[in-house]
Backbone as CSV, one residue per row, in Angstrom:
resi,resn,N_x,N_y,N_z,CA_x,CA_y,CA_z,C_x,C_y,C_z
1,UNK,126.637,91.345,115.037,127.532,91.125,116.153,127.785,89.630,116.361
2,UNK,127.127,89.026,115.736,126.866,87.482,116.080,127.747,86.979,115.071
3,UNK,127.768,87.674,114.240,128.833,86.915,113.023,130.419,87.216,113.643
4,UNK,130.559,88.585,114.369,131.720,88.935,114.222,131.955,87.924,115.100
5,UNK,131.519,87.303,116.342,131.983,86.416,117.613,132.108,84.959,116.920
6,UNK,131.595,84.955,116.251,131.423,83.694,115.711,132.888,83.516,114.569
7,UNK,133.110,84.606,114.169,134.638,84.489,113.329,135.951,84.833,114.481
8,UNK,135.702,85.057,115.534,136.203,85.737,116.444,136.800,87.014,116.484
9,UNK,136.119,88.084,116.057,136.383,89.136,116.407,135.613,89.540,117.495
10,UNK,136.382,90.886,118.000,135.735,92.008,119.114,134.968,92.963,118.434
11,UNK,134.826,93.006,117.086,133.825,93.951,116.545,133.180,93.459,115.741
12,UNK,132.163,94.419,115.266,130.990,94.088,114.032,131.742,95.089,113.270
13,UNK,131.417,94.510,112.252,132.043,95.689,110.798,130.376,95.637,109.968
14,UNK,130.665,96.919,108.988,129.704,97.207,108.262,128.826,95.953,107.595
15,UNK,129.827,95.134,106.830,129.404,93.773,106.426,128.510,93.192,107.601
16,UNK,129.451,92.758,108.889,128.230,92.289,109.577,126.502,92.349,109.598
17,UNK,126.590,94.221,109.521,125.694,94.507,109.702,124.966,94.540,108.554
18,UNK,125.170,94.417,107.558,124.675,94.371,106.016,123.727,93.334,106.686
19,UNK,124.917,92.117,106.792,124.387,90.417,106.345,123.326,90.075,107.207
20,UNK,123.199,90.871,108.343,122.111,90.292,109.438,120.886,91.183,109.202
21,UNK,120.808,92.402,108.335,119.762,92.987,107.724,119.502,91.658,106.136
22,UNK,120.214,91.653,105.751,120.113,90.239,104.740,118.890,88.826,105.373
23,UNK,119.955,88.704,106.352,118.577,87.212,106.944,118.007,87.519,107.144
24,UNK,117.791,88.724,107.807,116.098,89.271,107.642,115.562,89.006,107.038
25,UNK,115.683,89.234,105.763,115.116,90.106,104.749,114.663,88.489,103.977
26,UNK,115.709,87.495,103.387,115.806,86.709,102.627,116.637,85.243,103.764
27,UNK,116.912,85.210,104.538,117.826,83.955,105.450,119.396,84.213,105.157
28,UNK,119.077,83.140,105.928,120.818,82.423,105.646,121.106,82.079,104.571
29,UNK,122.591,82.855,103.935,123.127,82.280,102.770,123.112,80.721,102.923
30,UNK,123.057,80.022,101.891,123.314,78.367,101.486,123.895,78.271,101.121
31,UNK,125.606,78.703,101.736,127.097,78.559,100.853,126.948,76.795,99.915
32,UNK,126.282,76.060,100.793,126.593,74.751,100.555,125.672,73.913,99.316
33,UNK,124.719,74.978,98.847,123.598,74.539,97.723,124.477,74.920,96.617
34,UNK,124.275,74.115,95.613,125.641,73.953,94.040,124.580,73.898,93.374
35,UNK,124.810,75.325,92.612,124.154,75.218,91.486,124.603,74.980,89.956
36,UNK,124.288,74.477,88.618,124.989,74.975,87.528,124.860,75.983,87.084
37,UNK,126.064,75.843,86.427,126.278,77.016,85.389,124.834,77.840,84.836
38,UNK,124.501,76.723,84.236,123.349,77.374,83.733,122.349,77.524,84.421
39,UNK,122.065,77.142,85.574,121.094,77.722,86.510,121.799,79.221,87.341
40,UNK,123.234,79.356,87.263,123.752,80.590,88.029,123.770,81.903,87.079
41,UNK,123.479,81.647,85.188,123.425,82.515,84.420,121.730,83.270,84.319
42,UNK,121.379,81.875,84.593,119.580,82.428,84.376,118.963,83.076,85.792
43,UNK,119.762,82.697,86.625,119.189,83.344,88.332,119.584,85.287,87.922
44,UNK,121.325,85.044,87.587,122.337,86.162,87.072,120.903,87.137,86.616
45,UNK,120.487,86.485,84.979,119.890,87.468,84.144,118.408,87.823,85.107
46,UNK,117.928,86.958,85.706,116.677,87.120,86.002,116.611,88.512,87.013
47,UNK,117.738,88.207,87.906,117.768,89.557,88.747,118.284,91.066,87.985
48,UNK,119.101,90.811,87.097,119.205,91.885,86.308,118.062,92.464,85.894
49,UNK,117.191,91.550,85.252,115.747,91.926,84.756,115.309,92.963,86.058
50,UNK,114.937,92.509,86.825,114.355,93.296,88.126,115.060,94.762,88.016
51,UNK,116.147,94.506,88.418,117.223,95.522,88.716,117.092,96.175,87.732
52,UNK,116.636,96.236,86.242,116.931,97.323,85.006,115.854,97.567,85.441
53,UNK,114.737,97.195,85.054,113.044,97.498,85.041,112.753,98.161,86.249
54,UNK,113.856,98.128,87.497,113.655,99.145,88.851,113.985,100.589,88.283
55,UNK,115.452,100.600,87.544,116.314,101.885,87.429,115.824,102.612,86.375
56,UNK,114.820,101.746,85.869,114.535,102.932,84.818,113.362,103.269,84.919
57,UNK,112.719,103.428,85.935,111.354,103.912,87.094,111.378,105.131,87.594
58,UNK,110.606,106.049,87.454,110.983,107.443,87.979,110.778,107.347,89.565
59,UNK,109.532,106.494,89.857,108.945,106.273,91.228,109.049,104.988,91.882
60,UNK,110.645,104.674,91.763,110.932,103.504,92.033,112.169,103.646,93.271
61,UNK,112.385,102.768,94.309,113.482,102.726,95.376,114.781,102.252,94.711
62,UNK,115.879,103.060,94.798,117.369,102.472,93.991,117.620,101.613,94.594
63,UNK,118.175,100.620,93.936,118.591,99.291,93.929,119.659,98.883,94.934
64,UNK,119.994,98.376,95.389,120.931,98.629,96.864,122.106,97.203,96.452
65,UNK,121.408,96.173,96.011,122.348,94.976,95.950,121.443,93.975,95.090
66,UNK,122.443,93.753,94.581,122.029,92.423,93.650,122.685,91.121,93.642
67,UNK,122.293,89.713,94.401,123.252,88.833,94.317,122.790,87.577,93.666
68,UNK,123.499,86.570,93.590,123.055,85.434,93.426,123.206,84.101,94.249
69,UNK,123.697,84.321,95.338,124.225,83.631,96.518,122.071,83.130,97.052
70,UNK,122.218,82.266,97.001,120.961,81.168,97.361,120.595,81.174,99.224
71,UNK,119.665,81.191,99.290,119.268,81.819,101.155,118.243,80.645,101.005
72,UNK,118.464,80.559,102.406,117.408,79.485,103.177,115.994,79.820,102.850
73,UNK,115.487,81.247,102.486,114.209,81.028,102.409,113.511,80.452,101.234
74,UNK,114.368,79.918,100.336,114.456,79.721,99.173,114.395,80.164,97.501
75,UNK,115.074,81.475,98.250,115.365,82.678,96.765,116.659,82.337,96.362
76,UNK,117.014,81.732,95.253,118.559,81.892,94.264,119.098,83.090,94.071
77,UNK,118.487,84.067,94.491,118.930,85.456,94.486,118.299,86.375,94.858
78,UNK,118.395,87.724,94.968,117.228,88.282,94.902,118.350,90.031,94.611
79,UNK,116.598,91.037,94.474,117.942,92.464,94.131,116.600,93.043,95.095
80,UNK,117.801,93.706,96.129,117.401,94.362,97.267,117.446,96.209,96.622
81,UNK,116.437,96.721,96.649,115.842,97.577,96.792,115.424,98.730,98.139
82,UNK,116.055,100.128,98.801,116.206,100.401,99.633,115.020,101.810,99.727
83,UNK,114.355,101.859,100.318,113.173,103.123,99.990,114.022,104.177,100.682
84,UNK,114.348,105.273,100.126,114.408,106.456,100.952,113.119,106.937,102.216
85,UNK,113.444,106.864,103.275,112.697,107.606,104.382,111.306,106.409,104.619
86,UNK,110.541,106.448,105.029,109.129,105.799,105.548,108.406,106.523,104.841
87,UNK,107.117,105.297,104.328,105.776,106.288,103.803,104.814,105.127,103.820
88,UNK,103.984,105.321,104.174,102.949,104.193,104.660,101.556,104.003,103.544
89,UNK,101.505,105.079,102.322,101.015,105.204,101.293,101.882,104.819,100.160
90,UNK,100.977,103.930,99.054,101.505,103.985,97.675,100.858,104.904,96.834
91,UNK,101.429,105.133,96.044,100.585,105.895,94.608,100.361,104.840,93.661
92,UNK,99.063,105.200,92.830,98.865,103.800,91.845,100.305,104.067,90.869
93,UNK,100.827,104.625,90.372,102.089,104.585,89.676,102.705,103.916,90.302
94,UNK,103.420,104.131,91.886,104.251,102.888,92.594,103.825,101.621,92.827
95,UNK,102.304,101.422,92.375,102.505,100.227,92.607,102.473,99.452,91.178
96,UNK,102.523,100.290,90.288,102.836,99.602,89.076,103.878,99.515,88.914
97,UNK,104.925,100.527,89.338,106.095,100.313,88.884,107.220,98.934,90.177
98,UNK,106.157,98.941,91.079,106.417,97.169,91.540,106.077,96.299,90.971
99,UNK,105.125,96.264,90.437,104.582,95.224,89.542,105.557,95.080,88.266
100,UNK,105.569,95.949,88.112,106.875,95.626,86.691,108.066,95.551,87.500
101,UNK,108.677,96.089,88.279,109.687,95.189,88.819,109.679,93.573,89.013
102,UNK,108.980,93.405,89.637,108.280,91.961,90.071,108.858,91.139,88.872
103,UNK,108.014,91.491,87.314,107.918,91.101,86.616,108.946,91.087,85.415
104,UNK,109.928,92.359,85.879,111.389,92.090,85.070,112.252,90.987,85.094
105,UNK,112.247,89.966,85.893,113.284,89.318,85.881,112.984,87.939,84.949
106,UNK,111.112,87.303,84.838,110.949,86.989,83.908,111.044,86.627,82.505
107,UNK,110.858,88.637,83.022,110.355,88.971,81.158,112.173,89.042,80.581
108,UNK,113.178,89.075,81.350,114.762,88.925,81.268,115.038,87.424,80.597
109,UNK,114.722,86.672,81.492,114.586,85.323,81.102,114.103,85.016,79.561
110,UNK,112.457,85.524,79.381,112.057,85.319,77.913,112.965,85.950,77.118
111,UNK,113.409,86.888,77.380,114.295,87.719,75.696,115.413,86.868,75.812
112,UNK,116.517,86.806,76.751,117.460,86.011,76.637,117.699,84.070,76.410
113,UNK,116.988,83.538,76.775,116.410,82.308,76.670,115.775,81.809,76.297
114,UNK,114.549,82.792,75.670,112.995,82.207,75.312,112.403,81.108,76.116
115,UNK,112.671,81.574,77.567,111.990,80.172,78.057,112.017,80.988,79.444
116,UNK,111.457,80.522,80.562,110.789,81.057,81.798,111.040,80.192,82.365
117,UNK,111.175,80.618,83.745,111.703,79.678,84.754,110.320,79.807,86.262
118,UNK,110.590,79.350,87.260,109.867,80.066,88.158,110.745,80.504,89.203
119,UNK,111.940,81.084,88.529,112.556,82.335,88.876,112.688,82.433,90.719
């Protein structure tokens, strides 16, 4: 609602409400941080990494958004992940198959680059 007043509208639209579940989650976009090329391809692949190594998880939350737009908390990107329903238990399978999420965007980096970033 704060965005819509602030552009001057009388309403919130869906977006609104996306983006303020967003700063939650990760901050304020940093329209104003410039990155290169080649730092916007390797952020690109790194979240892909995540994002494949999620979808091909039987016991994994589908992938909801993937960007590369840079947030105040200091993530170059990140891939948002949405759990169906509440559950206050993991299974050791889910938490491996976070752990290899975690660890896809990395291991994206090594095959495509041969080189690692700290992502």
């Amino acid at each position: 609602a704060l965005r819509a007043v602030r552009d001057g509208r009388k309403f919130a639209t869906q977006a609104d409400l996306e983006e303020s579940i967003e700063v939650v989650i990760a901050g304020y976009q940093k329209k104003n941080q410039v990155l290169s090329n080649k730092e916007k391809l390797i952020v690109a692949y790194h979240e892909v990494g995540h994002a494949l190594v999620a979808a091909m998880q039987s016991h994994s939350a589908p992938v909801h958004k993937i960007t590369i737009i840079p947030r105040t908390s200091g993530a170059l990107g990140y891939t948002m992940q949405v759990e169906d329903g509440e559950h206050y238990l993991m299974s050791k399978e889910e938490l491996e198959n976070k752990i290899a999420t975690f660890t896809g965007g990395r291991a994206a980096e090594e095959l495509i680059f041969h080189s690692i970033t700290t992502g």
